[in-house]
mmCIF file as gemmi writes it, N, C-alpha and C atoms, coordinates in Angstrom:
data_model
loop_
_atom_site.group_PDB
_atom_site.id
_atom_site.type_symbol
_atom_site.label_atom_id
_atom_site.label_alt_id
_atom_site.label_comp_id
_atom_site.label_asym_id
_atom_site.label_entity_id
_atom_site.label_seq_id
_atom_site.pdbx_PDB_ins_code
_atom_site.Cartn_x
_atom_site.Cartn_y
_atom_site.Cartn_z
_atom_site.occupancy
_atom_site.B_iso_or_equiv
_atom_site.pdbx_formal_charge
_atom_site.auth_seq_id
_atom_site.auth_asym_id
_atom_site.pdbx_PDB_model_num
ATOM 1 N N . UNK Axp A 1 ? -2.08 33.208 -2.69 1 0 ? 1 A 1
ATOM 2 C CA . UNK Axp A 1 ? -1.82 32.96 -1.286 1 0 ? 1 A 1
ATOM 3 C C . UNK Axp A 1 ? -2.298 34.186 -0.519 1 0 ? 1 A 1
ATOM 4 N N . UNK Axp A 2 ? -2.975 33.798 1.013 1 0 ? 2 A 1
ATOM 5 C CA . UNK Axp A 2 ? -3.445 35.062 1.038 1 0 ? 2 A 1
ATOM 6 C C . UNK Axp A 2 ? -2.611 35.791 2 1 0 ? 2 A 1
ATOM 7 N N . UNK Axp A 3 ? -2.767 36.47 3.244 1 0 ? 3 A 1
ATOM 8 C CA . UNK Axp A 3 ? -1.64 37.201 3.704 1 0 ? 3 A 1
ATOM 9 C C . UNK Axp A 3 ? -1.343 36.513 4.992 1 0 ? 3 A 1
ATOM 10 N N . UNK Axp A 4 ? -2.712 36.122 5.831 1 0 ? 4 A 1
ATOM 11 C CA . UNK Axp A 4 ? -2.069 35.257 7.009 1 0 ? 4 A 1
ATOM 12 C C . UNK Axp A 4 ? -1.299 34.078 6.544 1 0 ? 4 A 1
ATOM 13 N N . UNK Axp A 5 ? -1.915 33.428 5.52 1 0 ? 5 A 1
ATOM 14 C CA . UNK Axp A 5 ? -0.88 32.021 5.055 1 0 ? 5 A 1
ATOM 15 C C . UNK Axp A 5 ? 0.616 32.863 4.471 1 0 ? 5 A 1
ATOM 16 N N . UNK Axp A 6 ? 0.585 34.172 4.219 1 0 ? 6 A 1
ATOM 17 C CA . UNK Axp A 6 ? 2.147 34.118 3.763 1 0 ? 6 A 1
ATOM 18 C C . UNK Axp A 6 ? 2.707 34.411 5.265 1 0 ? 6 A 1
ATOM 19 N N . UNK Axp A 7 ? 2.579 35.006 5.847 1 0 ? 7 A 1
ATOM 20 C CA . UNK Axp A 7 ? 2.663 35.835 7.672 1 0 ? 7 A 1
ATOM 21 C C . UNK Axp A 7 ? 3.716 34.151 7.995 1 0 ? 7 A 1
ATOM 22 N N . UNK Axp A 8 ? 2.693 33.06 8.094 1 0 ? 8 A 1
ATOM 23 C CA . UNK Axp A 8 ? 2.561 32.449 8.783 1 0 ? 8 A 1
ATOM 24 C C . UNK Axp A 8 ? 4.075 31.17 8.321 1 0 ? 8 A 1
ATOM 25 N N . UNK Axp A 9 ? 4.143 31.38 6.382 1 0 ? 9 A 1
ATOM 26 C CA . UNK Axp A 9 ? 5.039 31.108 5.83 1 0 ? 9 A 1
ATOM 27 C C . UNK Axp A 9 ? 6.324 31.534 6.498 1 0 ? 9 A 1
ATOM 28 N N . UNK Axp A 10 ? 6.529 32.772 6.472 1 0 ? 10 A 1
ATOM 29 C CA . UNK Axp A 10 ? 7.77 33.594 6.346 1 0 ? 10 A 1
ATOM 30 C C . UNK Axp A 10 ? 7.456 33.469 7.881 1 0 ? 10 A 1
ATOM 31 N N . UNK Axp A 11 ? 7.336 33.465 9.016 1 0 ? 11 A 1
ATOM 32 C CA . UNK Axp A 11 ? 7.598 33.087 10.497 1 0 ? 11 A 1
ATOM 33 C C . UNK Axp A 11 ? 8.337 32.083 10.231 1 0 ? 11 A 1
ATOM 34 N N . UNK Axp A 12 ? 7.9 30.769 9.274 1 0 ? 12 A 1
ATOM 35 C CA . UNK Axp A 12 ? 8.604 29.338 9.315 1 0 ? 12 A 1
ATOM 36 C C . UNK Axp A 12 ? 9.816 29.295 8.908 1 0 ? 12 A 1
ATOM 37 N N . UNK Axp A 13 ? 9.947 30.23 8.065 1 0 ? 13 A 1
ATOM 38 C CA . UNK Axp A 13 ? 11.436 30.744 7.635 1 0 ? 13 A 1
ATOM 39 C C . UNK Axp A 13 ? 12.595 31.076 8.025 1 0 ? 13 A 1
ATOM 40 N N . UNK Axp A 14 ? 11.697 32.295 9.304 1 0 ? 14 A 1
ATOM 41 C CA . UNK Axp A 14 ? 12.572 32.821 9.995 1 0 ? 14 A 1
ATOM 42 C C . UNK Axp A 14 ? 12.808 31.875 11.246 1 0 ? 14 A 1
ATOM 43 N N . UNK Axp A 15 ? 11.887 30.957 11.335 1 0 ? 15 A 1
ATOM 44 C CA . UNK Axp A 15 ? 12.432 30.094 12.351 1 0 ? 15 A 1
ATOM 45 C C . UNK Axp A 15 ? 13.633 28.696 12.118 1 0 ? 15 A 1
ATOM 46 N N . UNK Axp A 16 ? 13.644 28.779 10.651 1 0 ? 16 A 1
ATOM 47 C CA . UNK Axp A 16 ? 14.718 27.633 10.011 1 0 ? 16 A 1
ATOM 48 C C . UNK Axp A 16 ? 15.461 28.392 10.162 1 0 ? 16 A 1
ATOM 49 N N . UNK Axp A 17 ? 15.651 30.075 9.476 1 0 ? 17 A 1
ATOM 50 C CA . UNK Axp A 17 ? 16.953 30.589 9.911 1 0 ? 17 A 1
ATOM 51 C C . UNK Axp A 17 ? 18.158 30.573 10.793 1 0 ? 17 A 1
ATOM 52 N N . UNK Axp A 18 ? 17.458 30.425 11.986 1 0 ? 18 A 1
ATOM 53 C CA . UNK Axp A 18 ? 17.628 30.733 13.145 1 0 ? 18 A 1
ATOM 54 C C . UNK Axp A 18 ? 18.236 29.348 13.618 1 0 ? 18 A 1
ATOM 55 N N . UNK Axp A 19 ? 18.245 27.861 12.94 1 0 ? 19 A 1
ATOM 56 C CA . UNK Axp A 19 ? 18.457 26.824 13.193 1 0 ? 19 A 1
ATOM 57 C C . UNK Axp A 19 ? 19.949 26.59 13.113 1 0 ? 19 A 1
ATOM 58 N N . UNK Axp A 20 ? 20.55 25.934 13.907 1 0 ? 20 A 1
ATOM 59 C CA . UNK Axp A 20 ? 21.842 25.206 13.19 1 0 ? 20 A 1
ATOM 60 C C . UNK Axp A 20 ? 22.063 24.426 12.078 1 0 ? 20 A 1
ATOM 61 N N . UNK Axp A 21 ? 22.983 24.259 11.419 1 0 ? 21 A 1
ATOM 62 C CA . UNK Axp A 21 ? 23.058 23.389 10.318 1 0 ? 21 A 1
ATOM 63 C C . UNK Axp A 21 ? 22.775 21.998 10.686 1 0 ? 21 A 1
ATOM 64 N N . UNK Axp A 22 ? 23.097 21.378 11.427 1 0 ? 22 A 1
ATOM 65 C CA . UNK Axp A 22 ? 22.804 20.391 12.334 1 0 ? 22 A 1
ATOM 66 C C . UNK Axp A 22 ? 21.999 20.108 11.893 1 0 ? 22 A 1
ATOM 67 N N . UNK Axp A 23 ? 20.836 20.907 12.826 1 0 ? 23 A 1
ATOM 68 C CA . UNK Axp A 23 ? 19.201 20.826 13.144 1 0 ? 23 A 1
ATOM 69 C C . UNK Axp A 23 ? 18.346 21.045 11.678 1 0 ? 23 A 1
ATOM 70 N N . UNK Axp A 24 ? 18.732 21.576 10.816 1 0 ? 24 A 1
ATOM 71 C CA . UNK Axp A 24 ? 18.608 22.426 9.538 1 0 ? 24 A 1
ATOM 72 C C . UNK Axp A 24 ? 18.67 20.754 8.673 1 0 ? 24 A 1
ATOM 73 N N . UNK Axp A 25 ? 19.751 20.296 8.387 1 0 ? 25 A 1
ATOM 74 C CA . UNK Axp A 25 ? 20.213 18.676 8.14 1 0 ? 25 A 1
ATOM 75 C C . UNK Axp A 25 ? 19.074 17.912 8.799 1 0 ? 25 A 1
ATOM 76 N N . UNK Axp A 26 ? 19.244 17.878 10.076 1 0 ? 26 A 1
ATOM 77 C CA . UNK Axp A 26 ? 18.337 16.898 10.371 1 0 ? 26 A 1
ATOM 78 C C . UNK Axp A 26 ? 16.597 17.164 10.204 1 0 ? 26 A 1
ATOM 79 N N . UNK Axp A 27 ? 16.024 18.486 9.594 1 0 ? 27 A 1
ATOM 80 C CA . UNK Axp A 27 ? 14.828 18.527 9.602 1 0 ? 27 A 1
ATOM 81 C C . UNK Axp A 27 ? 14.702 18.345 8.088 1 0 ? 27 A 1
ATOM 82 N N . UNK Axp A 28 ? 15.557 18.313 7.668 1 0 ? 28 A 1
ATOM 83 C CA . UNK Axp A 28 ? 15.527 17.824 5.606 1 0 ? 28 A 1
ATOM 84 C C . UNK Axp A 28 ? 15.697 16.56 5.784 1 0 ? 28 A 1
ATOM 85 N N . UNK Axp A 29 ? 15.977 16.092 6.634 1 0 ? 29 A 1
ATOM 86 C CA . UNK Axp A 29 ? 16.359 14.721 6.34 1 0 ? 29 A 1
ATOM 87 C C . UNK Axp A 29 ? 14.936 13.99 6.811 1 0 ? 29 A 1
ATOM 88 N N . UNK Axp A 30 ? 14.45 14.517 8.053 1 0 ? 30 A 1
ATOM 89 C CA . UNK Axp A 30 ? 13.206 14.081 8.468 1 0 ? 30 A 1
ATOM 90 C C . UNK Axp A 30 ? 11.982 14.336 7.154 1 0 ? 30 A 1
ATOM 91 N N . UNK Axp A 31 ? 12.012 15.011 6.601 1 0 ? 31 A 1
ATOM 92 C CA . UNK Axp A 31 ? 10.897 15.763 5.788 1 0 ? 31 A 1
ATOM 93 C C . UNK Axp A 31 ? 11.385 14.811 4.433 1 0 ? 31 A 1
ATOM 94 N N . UNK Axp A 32 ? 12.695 14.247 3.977 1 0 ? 32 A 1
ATOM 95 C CA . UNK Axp A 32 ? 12.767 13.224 3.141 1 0 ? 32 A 1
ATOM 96 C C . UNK Axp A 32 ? 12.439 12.198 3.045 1 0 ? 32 A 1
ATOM 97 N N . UNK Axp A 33 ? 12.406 11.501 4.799 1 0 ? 33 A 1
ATOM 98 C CA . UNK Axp A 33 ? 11.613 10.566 5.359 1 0 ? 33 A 1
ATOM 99 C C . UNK Axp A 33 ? 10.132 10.357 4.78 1 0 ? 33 A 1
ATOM 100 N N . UNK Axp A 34 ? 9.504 11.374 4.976 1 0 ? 34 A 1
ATOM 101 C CA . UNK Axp A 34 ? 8.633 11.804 5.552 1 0 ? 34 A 1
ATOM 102 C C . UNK Axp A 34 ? 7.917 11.413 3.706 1 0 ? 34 A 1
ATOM 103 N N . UNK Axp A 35 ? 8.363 12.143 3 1 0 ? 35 A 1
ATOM 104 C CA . UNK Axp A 35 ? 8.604 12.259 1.546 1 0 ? 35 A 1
ATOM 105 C C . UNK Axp A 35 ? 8.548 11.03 0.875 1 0 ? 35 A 1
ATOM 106 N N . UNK Axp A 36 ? 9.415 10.174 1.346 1 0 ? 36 A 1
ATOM 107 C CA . UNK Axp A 36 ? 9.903 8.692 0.837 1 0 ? 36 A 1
ATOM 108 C C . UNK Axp A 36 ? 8.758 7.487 1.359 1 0 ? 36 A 1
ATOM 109 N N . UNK Axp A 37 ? 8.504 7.899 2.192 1 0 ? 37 A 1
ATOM 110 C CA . UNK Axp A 37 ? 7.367 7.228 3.107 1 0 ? 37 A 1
ATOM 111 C C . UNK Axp A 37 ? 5.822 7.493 2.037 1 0 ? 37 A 1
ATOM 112 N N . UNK Axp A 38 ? 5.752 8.713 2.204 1 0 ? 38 A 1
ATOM 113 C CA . UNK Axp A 38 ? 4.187 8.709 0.525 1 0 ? 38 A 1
ATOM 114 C C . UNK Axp A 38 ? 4.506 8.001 -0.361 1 0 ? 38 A 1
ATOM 115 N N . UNK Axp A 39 ? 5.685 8.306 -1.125 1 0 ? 39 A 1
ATOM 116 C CA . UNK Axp A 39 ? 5.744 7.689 -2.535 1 0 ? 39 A 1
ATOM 117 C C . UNK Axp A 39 ? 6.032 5.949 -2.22 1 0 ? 39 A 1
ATOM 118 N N . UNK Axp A 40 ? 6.443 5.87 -1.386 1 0 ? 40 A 1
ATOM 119 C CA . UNK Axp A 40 ? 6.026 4.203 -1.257 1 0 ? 40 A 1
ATOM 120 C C . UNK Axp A 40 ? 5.045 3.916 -1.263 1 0 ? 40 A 1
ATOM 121 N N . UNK Axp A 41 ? 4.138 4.119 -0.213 1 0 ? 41 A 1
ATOM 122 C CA . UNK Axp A 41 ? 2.802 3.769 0.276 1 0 ? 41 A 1
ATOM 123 C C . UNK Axp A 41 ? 2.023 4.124 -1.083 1 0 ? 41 A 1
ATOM 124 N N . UNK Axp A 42 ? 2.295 5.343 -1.91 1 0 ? 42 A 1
ATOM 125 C CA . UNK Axp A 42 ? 1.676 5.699 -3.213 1 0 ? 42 A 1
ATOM 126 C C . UNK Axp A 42 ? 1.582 4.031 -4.127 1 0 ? 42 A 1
ATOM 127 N N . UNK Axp A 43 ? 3.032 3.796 -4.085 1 0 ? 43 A 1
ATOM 128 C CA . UNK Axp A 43 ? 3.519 2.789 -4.974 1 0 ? 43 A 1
ATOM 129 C C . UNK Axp A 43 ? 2.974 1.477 -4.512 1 0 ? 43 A 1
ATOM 130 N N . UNK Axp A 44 ? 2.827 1.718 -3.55 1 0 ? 44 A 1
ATOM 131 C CA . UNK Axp A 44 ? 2.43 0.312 -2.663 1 0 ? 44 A 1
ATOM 132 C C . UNK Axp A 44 ? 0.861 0.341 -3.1 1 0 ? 44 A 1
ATOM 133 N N . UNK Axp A 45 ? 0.331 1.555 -3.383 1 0 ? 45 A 1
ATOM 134 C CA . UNK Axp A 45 ? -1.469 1.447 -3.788 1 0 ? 45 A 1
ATOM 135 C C . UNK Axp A 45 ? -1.251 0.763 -5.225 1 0 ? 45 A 1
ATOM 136 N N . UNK Axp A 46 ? -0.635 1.637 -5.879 1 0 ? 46 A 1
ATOM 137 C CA . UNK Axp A 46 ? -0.879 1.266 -7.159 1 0 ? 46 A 1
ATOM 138 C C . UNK Axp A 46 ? -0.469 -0.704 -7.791 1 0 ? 46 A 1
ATOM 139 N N . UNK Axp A 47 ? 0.403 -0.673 -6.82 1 0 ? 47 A 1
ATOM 140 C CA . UNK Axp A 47 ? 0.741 -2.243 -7.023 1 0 ? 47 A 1
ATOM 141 C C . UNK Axp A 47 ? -0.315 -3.35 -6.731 1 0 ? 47 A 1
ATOM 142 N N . UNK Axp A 48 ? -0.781 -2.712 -5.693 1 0 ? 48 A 1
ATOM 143 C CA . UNK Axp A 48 ? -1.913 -3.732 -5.236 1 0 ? 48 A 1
ATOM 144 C C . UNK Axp A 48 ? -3.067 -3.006 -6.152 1 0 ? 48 A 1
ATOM 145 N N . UNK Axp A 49 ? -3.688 -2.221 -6.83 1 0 ? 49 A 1
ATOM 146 C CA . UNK Axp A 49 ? -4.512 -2.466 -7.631 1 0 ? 49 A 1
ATOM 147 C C . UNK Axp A 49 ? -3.808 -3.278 -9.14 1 0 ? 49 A 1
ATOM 148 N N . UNK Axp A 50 ? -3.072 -3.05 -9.374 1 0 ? 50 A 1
ATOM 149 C CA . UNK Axp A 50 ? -2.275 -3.593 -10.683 1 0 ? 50 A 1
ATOM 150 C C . UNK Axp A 50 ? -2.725 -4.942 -10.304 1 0 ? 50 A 1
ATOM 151 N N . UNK Axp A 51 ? -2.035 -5.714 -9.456 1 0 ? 51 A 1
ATOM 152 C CA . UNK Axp A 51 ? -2.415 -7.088 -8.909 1 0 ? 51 A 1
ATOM 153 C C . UNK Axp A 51 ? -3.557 -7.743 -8.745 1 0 ? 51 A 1
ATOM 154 N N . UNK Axp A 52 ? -4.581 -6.567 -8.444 1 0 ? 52 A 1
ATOM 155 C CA . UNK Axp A 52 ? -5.858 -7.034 -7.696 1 0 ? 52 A 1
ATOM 156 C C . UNK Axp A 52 ? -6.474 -7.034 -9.605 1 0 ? 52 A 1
ATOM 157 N N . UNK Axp A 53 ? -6.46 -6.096 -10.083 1 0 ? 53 A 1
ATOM 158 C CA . UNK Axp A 53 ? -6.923 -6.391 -11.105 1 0 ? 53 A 1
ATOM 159 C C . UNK Axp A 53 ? -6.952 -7.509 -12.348 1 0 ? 53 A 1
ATOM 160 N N . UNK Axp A 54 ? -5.196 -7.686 -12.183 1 0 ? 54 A 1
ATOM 161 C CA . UNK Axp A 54 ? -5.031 -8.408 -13.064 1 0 ? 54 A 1
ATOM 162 C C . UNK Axp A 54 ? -5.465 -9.961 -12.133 1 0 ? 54 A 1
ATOM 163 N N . UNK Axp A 55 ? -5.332 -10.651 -11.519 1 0 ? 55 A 1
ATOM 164 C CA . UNK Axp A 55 ? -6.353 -11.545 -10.748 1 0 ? 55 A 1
ATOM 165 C C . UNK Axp A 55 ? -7.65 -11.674 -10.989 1 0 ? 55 A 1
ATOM 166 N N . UNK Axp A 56 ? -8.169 -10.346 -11.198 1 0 ? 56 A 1
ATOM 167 C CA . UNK Axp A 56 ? -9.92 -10.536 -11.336 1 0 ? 56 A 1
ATOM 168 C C . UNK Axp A 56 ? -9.903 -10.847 -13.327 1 0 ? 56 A 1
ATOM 169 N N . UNK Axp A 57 ? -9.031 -10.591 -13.981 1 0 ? 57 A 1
ATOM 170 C CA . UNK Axp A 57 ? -8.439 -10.931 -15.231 1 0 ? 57 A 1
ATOM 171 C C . UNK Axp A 57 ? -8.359 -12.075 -15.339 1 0 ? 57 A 1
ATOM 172 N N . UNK Axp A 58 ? -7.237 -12.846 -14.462 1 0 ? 58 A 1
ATOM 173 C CA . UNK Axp A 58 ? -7.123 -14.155 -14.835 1 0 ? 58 A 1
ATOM 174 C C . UNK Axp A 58 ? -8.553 -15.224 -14.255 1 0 ? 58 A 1
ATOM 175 N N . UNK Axp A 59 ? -9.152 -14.787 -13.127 1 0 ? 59 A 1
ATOM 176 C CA . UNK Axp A 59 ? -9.873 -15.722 -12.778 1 0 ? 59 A 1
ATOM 177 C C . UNK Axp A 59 ? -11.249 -15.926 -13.729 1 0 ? 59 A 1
ATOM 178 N N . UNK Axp A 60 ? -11.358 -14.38 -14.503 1 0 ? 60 A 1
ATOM 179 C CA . UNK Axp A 60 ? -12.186 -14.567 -15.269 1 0 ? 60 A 1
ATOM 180 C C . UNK Axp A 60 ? -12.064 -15.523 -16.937 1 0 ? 60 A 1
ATOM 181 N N . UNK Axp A 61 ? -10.766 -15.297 -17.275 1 0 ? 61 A 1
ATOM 182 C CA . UNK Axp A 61 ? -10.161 -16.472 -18.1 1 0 ? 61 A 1
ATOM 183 C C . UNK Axp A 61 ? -10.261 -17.639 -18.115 1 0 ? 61 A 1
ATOM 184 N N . UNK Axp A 62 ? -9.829 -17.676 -16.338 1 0 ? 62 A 1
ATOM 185 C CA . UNK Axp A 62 ? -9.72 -18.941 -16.163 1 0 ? 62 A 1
ATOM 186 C C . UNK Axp A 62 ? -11.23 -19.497 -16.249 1 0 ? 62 A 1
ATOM 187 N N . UNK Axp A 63 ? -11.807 -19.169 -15.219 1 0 ? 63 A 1
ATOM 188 C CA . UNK Axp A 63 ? -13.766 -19.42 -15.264 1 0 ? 63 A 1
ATOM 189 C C . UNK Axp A 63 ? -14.307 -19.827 -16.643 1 0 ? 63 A 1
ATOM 190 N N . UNK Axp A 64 ? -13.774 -18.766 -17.705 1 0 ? 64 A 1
ATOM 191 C CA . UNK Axp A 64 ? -14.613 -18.763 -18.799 1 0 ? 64 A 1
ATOM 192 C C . UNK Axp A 64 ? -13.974 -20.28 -19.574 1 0 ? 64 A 1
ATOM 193 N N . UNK Axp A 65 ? -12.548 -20.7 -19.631 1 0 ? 65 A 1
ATOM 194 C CA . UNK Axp A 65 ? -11.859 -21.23 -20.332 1 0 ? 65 A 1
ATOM 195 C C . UNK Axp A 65 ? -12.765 -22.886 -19.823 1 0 ? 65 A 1
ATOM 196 N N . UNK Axp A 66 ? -12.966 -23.184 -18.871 1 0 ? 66 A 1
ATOM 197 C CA . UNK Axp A 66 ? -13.33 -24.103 -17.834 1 0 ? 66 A 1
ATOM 198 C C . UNK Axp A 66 ? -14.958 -24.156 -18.403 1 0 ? 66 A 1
ATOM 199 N N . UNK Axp A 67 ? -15.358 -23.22 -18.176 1 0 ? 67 A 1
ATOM 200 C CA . UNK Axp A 67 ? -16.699 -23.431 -18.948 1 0 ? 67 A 1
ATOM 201 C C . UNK Axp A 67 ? -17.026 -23.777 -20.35 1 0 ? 67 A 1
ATOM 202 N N . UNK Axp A 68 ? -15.917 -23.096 -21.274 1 0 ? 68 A 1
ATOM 203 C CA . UNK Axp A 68 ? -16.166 -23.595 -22.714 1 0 ? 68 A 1
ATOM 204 C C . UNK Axp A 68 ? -16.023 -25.039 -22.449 1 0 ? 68 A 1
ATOM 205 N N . UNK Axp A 69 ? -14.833 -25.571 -21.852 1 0 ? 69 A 1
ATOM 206 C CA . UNK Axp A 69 ? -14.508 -26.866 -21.55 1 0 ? 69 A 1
ATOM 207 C C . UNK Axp A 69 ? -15.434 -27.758 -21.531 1 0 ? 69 A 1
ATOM 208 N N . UNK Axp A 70 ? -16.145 -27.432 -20.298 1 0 ? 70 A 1
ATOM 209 C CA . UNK Axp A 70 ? -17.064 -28.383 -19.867 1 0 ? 70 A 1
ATOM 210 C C . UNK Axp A 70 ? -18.223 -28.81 -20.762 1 0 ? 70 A 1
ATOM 211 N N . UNK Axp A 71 ? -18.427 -27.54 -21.754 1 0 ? 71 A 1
ATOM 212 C CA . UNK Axp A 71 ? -19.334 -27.218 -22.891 1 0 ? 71 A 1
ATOM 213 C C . UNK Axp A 71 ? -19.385 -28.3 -23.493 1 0 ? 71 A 1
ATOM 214 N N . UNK Axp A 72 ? -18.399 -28.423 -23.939 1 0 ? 72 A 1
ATOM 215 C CA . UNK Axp A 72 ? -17.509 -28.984 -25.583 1 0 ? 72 A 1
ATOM 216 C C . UNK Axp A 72 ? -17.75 -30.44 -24.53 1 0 ? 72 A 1
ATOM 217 N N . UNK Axp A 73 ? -17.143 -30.238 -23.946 1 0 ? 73 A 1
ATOM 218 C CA . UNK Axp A 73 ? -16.775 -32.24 -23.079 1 0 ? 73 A 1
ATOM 219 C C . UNK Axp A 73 ? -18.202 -32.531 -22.894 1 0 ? 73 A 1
ATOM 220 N N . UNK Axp A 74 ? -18.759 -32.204 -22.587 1 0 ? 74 A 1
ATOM 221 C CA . UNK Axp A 74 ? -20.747 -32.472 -22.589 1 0 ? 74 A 1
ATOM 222 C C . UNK Axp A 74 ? -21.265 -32.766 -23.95 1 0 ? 74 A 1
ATOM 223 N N . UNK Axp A 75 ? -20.946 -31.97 -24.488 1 0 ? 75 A 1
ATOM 224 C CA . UNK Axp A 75 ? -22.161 -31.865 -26.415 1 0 ? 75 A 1
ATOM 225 C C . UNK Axp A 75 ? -21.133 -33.05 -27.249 1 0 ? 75 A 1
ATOM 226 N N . UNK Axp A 76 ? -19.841 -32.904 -26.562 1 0 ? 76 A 1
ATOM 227 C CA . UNK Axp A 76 ? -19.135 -33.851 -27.732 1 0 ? 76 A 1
ATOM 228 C C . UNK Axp A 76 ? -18.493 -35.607 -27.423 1 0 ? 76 A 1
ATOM 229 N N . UNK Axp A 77 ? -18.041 -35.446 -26.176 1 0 ? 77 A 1
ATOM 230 C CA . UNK Axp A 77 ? -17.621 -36.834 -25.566 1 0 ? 77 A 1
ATOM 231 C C . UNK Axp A 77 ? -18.515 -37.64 -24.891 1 0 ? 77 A 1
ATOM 232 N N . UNK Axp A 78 ? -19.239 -36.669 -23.872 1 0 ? 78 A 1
ATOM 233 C CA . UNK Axp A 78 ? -19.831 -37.674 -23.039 1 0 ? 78 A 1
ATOM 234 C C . UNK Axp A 78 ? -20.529 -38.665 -23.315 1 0 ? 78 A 1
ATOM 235 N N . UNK Axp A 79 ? -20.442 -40.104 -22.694 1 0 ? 79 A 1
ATOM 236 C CA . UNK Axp A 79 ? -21.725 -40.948 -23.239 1 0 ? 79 A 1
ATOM 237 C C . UNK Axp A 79 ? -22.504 -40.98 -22.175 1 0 ? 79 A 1
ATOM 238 N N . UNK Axp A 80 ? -23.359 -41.98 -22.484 1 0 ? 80 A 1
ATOM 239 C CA . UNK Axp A 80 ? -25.04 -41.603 -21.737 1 0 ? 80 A 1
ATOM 240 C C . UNK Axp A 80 ? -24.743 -41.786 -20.21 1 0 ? 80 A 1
ATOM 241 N N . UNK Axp A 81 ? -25.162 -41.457 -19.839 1 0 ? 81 A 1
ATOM 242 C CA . UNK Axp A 81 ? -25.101 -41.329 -18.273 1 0 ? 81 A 1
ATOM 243 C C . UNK Axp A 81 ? -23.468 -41.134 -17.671 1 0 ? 81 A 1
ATOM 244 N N . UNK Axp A 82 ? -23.335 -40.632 -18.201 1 0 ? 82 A 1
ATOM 245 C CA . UNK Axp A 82 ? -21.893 -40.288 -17.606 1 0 ? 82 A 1
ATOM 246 C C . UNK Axp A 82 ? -21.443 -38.755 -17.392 1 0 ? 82 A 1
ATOM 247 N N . UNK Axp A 83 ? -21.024 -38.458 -16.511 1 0 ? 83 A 1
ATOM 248 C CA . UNK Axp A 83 ? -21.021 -37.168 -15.648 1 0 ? 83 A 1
ATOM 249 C C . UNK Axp A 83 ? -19.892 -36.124 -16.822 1 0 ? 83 A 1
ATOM 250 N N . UNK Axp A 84 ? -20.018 -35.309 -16.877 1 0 ? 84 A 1
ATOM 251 C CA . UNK Axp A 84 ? -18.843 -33.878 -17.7 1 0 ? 84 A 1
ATOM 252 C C . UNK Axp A 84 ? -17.498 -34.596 -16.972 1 0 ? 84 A 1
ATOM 253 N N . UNK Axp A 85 ? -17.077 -34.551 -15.647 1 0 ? 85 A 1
ATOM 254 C CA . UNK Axp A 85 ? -16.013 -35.01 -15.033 1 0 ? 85 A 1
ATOM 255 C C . UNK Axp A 85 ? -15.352 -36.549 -14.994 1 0 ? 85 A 1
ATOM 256 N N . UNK Axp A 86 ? -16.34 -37.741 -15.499 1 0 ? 86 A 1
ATOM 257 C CA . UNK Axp A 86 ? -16.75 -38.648 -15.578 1 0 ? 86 A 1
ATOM 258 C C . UNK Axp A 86 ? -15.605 -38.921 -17.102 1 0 ? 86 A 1
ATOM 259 N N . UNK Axp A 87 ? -16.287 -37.926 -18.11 1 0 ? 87 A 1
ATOM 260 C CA . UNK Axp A 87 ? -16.312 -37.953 -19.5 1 0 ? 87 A 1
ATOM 261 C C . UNK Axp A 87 ? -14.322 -37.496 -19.396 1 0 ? 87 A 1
ATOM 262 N N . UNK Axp A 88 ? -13.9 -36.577 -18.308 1 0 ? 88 A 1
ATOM 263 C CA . UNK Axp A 88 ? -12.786 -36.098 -18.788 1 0 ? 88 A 1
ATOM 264 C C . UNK Axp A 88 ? -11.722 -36.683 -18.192 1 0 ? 88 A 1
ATOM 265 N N . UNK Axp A 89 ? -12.067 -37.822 -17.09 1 0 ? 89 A 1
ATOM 266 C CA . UNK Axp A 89 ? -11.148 -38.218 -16.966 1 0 ? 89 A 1
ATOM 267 C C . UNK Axp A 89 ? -10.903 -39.594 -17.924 1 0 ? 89 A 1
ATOM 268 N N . UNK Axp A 90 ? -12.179 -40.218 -18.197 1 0 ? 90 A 1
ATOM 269 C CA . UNK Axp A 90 ? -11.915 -41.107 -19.678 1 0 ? 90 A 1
ATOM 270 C C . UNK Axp A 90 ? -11.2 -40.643 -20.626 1 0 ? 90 A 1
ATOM 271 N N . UNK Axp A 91 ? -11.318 -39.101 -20.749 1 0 ? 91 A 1
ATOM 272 C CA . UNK Axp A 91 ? -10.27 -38.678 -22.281 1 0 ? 91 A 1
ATOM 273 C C . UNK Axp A 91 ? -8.8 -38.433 -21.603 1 0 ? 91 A 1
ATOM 274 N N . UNK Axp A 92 ? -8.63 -38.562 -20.667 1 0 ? 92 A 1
ATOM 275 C CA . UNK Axp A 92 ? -7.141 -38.316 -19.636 1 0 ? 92 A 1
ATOM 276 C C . UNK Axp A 92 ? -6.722 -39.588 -19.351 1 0 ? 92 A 1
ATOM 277 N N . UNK Axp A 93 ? -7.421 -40.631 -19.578 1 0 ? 93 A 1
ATOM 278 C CA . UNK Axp A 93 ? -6.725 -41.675 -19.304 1 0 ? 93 A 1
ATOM 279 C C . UNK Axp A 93 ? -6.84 -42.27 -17.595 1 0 ? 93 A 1
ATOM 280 N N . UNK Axp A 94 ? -7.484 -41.997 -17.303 1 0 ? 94 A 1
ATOM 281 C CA . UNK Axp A 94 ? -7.67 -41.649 -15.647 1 0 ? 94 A 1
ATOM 282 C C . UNK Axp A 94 ? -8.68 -42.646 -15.376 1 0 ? 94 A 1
ATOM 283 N N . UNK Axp A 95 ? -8.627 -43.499 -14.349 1 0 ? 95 A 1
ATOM 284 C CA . UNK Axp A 95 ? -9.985 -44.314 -14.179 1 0 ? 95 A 1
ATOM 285 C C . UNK Axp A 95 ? -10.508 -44.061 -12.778 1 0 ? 95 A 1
């Protein structure tokens, strides 16, 4: 630390000193605020990447799962001229 940043420290000091307990209370309490307010917003980042990620997770599951699908329902069910969607609602029972 160098000497104006300590100067400038120890002024801040002597100016809490000088405070009432009151005022002393209420500037810890503000600065807890103040405190509580980052680590949310911290928490609040990390949640929304947790989320955002795991989303780009499932949609890719999902995408891929849908595609084997359609794979398999094409090379193995479908008959002739009949559409992938065509083919799956015949195996669903669906007309």
């Amino acid at each position: 630390m160098d000497e104006q940043n300590y100067k400038a420290m120890e002024h801040d000091m002597t100016d809490a000193a000088e405070l009432s307990p009151k005022e002393l209370g209420e500037g810890v309490a503000e600065a807890g605020k103040t405190i509580g307010d980052g680590v949310v917003d911290f928490y609040k980042k990390i949640e929304d990447g947790v989320v955002g990620a795991y989303k780009k997770v499932e949609e890719g599951a999902v995408g891929a799962y849908k595609a084997v699908e359609d794979f398999c329902v094409d090379k193995l069910f479908k008959k002739d001229g009949e559409t992938v969607q065509e083919a799956k609602d015949r195996l669903n029972g669906k007309k």
